[in-house]
DRENVOLO-712023 format. One record per residue (C-alpha): residue number from 0; x, y, z. Coordinates in Angstrom, 3 decimals, padded with zeros to 6 digits. Example, Ala and Ser with C-alpha at 12.3 -4.5 7.8 and 13.67 -1.06 7.14 Angstrom:
2
<r seq="0" xx="012.300" yy="-004.500" zz="007.800"/>
<r seq="1" xx="013.670" yy="-001.060" zz="007.140"/>
This chain:
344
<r seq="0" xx="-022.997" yy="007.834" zz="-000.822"/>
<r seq="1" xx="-021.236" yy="004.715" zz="000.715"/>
<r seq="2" xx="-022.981" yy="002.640" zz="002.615"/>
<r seq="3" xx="-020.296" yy="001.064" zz="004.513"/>
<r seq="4" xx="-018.326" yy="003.935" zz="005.516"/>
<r seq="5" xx="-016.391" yy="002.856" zz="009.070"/>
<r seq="6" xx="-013.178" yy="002.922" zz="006.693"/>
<r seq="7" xx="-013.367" yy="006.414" zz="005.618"/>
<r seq="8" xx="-014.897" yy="007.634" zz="009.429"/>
<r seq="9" xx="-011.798" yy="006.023" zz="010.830"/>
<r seq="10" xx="-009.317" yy="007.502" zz="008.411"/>
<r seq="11" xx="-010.741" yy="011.068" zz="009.413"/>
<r seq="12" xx="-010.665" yy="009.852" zz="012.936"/>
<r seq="13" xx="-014.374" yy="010.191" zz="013.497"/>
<r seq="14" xx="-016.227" yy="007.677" zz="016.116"/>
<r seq="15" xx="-017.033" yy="004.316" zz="014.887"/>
<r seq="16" xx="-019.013" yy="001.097" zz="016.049"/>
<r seq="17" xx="-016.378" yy="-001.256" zz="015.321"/>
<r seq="18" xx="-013.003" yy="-001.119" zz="013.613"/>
<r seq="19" xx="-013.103" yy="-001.218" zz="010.046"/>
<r seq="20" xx="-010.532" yy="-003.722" zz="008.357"/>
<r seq="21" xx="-009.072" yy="-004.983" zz="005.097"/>
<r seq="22" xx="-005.596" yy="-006.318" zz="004.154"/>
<r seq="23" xx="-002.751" yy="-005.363" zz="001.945"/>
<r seq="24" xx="-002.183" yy="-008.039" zz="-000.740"/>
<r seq="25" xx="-006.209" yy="-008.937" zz="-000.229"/>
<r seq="26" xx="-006.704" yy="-009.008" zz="-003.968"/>
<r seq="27" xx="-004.427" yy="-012.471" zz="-005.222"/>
<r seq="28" xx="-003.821" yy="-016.015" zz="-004.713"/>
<r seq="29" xx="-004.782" yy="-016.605" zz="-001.233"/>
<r seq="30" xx="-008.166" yy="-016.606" zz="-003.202"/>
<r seq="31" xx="-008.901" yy="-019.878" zz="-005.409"/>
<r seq="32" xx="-010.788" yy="-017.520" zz="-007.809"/>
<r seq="33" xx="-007.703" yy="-015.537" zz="-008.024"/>
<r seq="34" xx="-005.528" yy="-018.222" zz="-009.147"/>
<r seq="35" xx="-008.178" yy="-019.689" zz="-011.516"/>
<r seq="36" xx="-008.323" yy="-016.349" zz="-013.408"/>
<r seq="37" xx="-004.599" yy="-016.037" zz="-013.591"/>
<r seq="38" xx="-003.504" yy="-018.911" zz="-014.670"/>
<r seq="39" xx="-005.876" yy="-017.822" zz="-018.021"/>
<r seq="40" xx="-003.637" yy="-015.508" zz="-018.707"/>
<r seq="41" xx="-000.341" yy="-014.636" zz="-020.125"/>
<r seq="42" xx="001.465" yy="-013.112" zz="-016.949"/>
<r seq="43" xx="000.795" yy="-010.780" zz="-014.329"/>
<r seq="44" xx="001.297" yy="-007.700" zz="-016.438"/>
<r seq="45" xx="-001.747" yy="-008.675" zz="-018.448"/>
<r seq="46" xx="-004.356" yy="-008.825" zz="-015.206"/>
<r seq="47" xx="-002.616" yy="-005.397" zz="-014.537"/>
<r seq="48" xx="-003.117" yy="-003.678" zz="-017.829"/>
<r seq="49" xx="-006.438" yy="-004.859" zz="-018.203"/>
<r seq="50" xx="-009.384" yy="-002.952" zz="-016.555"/>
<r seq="51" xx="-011.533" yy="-005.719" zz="-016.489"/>
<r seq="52" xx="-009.705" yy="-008.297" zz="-015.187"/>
<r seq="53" xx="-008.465" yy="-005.566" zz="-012.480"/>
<r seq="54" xx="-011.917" yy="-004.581" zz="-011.693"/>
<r seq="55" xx="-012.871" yy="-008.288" zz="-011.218"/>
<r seq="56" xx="-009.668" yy="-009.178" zz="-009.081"/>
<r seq="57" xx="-010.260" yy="-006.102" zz="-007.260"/>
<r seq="58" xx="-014.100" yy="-007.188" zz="-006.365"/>
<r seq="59" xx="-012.868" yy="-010.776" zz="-005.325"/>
<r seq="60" xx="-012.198" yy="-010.392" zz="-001.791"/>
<r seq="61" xx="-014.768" yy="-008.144" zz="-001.214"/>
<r seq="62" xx="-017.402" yy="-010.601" zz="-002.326"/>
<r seq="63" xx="-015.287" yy="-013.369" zz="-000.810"/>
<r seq="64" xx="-014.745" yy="-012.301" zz="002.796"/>
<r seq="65" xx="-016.658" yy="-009.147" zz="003.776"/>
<r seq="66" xx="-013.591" yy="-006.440" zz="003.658"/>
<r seq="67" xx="-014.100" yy="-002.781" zz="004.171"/>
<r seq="68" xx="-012.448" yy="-001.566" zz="001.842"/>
<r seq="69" xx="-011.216" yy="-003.078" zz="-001.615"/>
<r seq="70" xx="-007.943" yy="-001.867" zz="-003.068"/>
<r seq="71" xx="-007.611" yy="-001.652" zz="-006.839"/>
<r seq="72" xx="-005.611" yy="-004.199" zz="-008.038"/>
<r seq="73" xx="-002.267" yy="-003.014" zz="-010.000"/>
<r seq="74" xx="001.296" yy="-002.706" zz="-009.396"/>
<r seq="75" xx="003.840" yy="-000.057" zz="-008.194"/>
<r seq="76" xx="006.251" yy="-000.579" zz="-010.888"/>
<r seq="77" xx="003.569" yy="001.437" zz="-013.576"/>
<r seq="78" xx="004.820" yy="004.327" zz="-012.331"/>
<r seq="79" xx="008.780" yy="003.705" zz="-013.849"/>
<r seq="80" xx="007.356" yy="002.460" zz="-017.072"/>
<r seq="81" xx="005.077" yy="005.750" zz="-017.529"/>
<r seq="82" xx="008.477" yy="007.332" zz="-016.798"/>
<r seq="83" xx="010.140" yy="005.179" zz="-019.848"/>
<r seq="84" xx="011.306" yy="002.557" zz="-017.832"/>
<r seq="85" xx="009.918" yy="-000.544" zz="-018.923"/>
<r seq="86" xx="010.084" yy="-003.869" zz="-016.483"/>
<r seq="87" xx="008.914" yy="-007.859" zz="-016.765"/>
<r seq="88" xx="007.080" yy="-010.079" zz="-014.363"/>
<r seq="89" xx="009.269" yy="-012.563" zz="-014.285"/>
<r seq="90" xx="007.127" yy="-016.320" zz="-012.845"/>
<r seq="91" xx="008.165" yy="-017.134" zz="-009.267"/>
<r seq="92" xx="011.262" yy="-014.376" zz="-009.401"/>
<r seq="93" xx="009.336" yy="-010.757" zz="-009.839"/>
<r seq="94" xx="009.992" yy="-007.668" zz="-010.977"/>
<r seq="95" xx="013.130" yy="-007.401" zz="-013.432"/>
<r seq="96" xx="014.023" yy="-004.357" zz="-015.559"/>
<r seq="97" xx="016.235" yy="-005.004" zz="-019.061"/>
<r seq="98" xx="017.906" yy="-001.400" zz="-018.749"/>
<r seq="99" xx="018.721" yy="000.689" zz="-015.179"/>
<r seq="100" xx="018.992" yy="003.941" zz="-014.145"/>
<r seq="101" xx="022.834" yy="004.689" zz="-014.200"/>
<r seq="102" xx="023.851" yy="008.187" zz="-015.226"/>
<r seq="103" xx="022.279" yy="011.590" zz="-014.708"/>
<r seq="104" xx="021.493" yy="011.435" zz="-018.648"/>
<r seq="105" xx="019.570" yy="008.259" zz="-017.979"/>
<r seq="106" xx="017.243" yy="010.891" zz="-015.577"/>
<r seq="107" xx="017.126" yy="013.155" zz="-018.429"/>
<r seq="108" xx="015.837" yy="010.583" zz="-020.330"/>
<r seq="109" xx="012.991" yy="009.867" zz="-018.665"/>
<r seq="110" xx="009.597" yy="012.000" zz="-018.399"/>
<r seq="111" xx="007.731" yy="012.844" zz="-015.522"/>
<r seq="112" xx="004.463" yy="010.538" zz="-016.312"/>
<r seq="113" xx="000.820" yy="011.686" zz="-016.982"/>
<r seq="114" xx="-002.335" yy="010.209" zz="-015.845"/>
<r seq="115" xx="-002.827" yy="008.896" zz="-018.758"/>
<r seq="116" xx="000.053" yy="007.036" zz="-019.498"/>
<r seq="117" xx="-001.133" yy="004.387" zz="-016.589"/>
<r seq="118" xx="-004.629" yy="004.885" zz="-018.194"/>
<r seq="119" xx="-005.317" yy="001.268" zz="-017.539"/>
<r seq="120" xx="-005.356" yy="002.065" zz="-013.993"/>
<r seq="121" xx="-007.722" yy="004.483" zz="-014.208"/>
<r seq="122" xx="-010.331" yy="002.834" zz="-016.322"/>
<r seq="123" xx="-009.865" yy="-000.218" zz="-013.942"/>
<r seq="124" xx="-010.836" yy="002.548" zz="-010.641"/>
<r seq="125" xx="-013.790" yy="003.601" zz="-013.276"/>
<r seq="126" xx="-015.353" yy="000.543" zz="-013.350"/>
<r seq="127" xx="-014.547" yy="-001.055" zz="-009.737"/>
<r seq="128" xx="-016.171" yy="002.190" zz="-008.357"/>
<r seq="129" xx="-019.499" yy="001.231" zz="-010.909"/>
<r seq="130" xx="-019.471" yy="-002.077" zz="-009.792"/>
<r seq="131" xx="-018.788" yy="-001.502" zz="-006.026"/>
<r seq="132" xx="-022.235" yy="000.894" zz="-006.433"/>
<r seq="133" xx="-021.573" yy="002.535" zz="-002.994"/>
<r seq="134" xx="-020.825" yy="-000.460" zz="-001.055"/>
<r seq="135" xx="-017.649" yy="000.216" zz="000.653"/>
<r seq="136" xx="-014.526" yy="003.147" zz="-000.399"/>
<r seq="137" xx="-011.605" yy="002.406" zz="-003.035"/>
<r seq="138" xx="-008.308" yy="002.395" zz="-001.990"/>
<r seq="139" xx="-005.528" yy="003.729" zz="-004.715"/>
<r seq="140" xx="-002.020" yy="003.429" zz="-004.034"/>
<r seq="141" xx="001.391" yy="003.855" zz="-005.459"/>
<r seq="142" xx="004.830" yy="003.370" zz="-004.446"/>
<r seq="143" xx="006.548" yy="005.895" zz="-002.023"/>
<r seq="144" xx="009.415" yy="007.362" zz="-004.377"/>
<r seq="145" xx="012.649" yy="005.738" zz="-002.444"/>
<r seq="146" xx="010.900" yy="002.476" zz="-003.510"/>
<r seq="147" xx="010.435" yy="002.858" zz="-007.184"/>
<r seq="148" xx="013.917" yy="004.620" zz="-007.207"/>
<r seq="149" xx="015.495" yy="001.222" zz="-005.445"/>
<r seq="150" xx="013.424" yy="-000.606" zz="-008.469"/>
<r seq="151" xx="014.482" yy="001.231" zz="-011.059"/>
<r seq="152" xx="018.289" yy="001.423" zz="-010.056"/>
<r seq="153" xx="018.673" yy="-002.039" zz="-008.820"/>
<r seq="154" xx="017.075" yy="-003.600" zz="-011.568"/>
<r seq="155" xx="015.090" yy="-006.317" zz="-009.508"/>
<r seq="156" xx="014.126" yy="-007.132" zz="-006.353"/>
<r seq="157" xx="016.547" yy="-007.348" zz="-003.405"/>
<r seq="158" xx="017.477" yy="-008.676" zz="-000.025"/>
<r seq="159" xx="019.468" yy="-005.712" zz="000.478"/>
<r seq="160" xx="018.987" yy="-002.924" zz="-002.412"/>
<r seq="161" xx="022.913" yy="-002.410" zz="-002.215"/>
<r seq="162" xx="023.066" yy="-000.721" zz="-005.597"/>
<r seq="163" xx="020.422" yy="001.374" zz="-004.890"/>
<r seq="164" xx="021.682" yy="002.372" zz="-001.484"/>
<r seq="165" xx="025.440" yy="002.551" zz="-003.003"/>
<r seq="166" xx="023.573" yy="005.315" zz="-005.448"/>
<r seq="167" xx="022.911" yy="007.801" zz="-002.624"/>
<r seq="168" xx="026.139" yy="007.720" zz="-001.590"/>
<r seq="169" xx="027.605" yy="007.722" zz="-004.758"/>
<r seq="170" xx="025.555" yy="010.314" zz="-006.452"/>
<r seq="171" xx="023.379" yy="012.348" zz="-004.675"/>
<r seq="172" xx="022.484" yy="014.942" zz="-007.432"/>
<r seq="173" xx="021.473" yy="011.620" zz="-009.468"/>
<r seq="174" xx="019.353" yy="010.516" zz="-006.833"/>
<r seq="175" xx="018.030" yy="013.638" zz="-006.193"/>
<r seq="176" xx="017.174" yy="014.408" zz="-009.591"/>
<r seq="177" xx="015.797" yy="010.655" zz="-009.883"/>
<r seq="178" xx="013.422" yy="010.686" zz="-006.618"/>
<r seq="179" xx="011.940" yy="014.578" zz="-007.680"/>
<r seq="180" xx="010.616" yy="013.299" zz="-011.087"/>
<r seq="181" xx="009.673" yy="009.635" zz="-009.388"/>
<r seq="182" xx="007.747" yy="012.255" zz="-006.740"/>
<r seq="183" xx="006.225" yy="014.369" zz="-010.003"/>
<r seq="184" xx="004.957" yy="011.684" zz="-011.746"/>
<r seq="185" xx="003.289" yy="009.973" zz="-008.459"/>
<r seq="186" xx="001.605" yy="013.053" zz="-007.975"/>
<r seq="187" xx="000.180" yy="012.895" zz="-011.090"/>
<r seq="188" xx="-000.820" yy="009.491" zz="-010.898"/>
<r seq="189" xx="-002.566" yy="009.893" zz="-007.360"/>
<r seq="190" xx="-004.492" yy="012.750" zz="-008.555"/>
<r seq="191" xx="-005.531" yy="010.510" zz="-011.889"/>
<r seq="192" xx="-006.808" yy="007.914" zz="-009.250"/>
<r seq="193" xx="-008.257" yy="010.368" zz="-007.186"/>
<r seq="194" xx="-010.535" yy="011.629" zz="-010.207"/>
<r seq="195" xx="-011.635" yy="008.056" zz="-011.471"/>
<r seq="196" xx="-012.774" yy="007.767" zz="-008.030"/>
<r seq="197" xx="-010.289" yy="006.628" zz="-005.515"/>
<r seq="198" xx="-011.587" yy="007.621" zz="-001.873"/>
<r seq="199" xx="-008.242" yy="007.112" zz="-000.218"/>
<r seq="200" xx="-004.849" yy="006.685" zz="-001.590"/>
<r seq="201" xx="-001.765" yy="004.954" zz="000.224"/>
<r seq="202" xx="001.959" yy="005.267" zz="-000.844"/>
<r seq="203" xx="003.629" yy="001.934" zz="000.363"/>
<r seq="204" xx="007.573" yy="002.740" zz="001.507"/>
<r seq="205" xx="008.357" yy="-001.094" zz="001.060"/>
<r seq="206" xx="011.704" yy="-000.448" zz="001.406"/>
<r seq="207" xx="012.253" yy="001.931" zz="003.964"/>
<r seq="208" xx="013.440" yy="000.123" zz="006.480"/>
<r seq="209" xx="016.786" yy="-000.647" zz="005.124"/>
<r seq="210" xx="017.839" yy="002.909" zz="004.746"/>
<r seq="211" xx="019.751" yy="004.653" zz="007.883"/>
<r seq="212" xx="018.486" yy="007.086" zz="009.688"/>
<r seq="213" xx="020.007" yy="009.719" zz="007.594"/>
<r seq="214" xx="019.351" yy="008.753" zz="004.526"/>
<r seq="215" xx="015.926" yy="008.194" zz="005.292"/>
<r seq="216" xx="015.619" yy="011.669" zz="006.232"/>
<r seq="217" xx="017.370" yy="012.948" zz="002.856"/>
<r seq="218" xx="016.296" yy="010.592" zz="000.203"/>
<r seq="219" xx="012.638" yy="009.733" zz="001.417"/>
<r seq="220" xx="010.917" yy="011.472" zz="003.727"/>
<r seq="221" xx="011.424" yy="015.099" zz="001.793"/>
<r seq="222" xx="009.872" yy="012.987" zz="-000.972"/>
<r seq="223" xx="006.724" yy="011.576" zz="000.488"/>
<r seq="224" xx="006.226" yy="014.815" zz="001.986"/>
<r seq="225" xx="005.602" yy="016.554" zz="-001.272"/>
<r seq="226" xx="003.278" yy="014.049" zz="-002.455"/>
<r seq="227" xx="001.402" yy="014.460" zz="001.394"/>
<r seq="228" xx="001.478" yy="018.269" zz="000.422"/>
<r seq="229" xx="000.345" yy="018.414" zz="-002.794"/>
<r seq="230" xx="-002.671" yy="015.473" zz="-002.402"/>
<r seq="231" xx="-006.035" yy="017.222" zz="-000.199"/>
<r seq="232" xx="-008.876" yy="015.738" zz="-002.303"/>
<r seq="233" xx="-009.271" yy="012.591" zz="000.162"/>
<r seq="234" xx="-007.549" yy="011.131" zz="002.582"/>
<r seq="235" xx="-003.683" yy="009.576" zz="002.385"/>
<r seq="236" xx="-002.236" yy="006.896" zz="004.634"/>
<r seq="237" xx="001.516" yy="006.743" zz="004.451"/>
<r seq="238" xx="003.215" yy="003.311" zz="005.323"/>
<r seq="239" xx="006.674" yy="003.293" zz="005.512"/>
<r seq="240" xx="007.717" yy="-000.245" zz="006.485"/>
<r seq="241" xx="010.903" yy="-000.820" zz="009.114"/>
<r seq="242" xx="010.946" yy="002.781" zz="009.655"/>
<r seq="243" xx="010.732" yy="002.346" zz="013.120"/>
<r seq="244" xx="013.113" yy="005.650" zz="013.585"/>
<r seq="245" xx="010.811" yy="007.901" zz="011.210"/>
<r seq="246" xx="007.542" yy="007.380" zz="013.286"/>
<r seq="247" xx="007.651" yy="010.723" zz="015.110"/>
<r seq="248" xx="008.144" yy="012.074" zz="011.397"/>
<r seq="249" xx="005.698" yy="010.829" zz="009.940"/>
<r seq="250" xx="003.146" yy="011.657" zz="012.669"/>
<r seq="251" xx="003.737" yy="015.227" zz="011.292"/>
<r seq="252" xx="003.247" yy="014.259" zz="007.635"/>
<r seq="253" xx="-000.099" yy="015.849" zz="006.136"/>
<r seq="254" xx="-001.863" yy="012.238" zz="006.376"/>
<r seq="255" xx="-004.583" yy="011.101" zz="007.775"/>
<r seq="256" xx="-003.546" yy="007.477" zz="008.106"/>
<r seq="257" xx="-000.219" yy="005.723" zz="009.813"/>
<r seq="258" xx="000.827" yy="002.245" zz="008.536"/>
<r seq="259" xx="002.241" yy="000.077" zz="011.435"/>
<r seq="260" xx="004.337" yy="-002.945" zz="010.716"/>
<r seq="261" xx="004.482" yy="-005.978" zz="012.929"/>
<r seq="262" xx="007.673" yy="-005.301" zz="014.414"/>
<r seq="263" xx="006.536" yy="-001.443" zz="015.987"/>
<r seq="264" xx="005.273" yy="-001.518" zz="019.747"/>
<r seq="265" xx="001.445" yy="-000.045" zz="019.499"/>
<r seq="266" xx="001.821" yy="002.220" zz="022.408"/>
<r seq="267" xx="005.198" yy="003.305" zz="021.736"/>
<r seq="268" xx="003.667" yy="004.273" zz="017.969"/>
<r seq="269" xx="001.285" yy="005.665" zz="019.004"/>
<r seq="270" xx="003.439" yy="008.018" zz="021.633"/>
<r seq="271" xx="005.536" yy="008.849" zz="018.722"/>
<r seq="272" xx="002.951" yy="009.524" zz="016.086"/>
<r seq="273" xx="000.577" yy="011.277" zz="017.956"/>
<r seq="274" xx="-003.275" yy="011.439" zz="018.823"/>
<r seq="275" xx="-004.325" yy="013.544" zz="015.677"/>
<r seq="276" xx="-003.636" yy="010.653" zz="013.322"/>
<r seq="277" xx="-005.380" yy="007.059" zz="012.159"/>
<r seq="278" xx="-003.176" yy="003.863" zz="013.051"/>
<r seq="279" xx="-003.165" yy="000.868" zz="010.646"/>
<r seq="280" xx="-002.052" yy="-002.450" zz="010.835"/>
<r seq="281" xx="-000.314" yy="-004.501" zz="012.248"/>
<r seq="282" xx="-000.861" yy="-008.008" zz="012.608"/>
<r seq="283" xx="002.340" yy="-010.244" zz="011.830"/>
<r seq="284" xx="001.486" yy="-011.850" zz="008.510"/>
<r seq="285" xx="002.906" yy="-014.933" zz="009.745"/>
<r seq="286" xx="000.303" yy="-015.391" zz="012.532"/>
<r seq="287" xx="-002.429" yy="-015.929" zz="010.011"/>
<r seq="288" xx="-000.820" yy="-019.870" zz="009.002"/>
<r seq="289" xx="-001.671" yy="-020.258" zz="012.726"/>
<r seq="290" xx="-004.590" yy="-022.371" zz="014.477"/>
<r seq="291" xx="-007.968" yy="-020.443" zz="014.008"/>
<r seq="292" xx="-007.772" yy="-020.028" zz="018.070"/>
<r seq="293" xx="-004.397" yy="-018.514" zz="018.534"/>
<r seq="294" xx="-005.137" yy="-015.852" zz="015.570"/>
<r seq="295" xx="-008.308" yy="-015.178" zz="017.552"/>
<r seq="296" xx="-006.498" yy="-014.588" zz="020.643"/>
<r seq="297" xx="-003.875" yy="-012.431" zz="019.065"/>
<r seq="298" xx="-006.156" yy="-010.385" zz="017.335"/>
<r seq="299" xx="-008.247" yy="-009.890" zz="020.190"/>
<r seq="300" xx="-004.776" yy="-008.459" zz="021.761"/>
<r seq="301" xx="-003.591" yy="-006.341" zz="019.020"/>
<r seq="302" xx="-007.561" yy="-004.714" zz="019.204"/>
<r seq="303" xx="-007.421" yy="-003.775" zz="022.955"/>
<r seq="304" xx="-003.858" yy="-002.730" zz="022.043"/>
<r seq="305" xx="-004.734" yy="-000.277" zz="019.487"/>
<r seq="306" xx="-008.230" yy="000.540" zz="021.768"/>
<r seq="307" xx="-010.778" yy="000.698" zz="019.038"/>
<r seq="308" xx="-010.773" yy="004.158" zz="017.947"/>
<r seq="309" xx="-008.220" yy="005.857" zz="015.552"/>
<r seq="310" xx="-007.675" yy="002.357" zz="014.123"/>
<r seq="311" xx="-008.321" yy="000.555" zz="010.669"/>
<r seq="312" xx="-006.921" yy="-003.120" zz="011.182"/>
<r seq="313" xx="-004.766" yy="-004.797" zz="008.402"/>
<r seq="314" xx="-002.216" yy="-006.921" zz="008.951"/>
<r seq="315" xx="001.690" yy="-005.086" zz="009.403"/>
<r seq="316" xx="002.574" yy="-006.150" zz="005.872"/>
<r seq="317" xx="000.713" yy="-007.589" zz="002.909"/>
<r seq="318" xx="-000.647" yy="-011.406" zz="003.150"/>
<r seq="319" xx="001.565" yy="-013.992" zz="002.318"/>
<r seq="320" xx="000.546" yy="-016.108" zz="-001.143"/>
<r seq="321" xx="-000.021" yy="-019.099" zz="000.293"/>
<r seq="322" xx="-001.588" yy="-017.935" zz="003.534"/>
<r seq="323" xx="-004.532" yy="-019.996" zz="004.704"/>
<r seq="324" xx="-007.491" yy="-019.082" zz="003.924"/>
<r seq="325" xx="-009.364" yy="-020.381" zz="006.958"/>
<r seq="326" xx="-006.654" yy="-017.825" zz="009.281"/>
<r seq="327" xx="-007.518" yy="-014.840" zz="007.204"/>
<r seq="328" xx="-011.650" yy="-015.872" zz="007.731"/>
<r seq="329" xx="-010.797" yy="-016.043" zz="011.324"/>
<r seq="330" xx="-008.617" yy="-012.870" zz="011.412"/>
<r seq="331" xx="-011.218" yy="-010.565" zz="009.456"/>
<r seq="332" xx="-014.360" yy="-012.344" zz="011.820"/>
<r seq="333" xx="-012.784" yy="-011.547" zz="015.037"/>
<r seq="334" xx="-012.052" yy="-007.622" zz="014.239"/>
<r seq="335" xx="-015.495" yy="-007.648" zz="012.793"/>
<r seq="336" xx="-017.262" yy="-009.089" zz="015.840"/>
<r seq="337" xx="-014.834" yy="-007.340" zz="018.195"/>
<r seq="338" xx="-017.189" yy="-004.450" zz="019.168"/>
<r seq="339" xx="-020.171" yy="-006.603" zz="020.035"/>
<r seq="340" xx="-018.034" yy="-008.750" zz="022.336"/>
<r seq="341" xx="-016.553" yy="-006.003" zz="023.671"/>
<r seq="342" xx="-020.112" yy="-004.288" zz="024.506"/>
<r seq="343" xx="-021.143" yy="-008.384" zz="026.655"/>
């Protein structure tokens, strides 16, 4: 039994008193504690790979500003090491992987991951769930499949994922072959979460919006849709960021949840996406650095935009690092008092 449950009622579109809300990125170093713990440690793929320290991170902002939900703290990339393909965390540059995908043998190569194999996940769900005792849902997550696959060919993070993109066009039966055991092995992993005791899951597109049209609808969607399909144990939200032409799309995905970026009109989304699903987001990151009484106003607007039902606020991307703290206070306050000023 959960006894705050407004994120779960508005994920299944039931009536709530107020909007529920909680951020992407919630768990790191806009939090002192955050940066206090990890600068213990030996890099960022330790607090990942260890359940403790991923239970505790995960708990941070839920003690520290009130949240609705707490996400379990880990990465996207497990899922291409489970696979075989290992990466680094490389300080103030990110995610960087010593050998790429580059030939349909370098598919072969690679397994379709088990649970297990990001057991460290699990165990760290296990024991957040413990110490949560009830109080609000777990989110899990992984990446959406495109993503990983832009990872794992590229080789690091990009402006523009050319390589990646180049790969489509280059070699579909690669990609193909690529993006169906990236989609296997999230399954798996979802599931995994899902049984530890994740009561949603979300599969972040990060890089969706640099795709066309086109290849959106070859090399992604078909993708996420599988993993929509084949997950009915709790409810999925599917954010695909910059895919401002894949809205109506996704509004027919088997999800309960809609991520909305900053840059998507509300009532245009919601046009597009339909009645029958939960809307999330989409504060610009950016507004958060500004003073407490213009992030009040603004989320006062995006509120009355959204109309209070159907919607779990977040921001329309994941907080920025150095993001102050004060703004996200002010941001999470103002959603949280919304209803009773609403009701004056």
């Amino acid at each position: 039994m959960i006894k705050n449950d407004l994120f779960l009622r508005a994920a299944k579109g039931e009536k709530v008193e107020r909007v529920p809300i909680w951020l992407m990125r919630q768990a790191g170093r806009i939090l002192p504690q955050y940066r206090a713990l990890r600068n213990k440690l030996s890099g960022f793929k330790e607090l990942v790979e260890t359940p403790e320290l991923a239970c505790e991170v995960t708990l941070q902002p839920v003690d520290e500003l009130g949240v609705d939900a707490a996400i379990i703290f880990s990465d996207i990339l497990v899922i291409p090491e489970a696979m075989g393909l290992s990466y680094e965390m490389v300080e103030k540059k990110g995610p960087f992987f010593p050998k790429t995908v580059q030939t349909l043998e370098d598919v072969e190569r690679l397994k379709i991951a088990e649970a297990q194999d990001i057991g460290y996940t699990l165990e760290a769900i296990k024991l957040t769930k413990k110490e949560l005792n009830g109080r609000i849902p777990l989110i899990g997550f992984a990446g959406a499949p495109w993503t990983i696959f832009a990872y794992m060919i590229e080789g690091s993070g990009s402006k523009t994922f050319s390589k990646a993109k180049a790969k489509l066009y280059q070699n579909p039966e690669l990609s193909h072959a690529l993006l169906e055991k990236i989609t296997q092995s999230t399954i798996v992993y979802l599931k995994g979460q899902i049984a530890a005791g994740a009561d949603l899951v979300q599969v972040f597109d990060s890089w969706a919006g640099i795709l066309t049209p086109t290849q959106y609808r070859t090399f992604a969607f078909p993708y996420i849709q599988k993993i929509c399909d084949a997950i009915e144990e709790v409810p999925m939200t599917v954010f695909a960021k910059g895919a401002y032409f894949a809205r109506e799309a996704v509004g027919q995905l088997d999800c309960a949840v809609v991520g909305v970026d900053w840059n998507m009109d509300i009532a245009k989304t919601r046009a597009l996406v339909g009645a029958n699903k939960t809307l999330q987001g989409n504060l610009d990151p950016c507004q958060l650095y500004a003073p407490t009484a213009e992030i009040k106003k603004a989320t006062l607007d995006m509120l009355q935009q959204f109309g209070g039902q159907r919607h779990i606020a977040n921001l329309g991307h994941g907080v920025y690092p150095d993001t102050p703290l004060d703004g996200v206070r002010c941001f999470i306050d103002t959603v949280q008092e919304w209803q009773v000023m609403s009701d004056v």
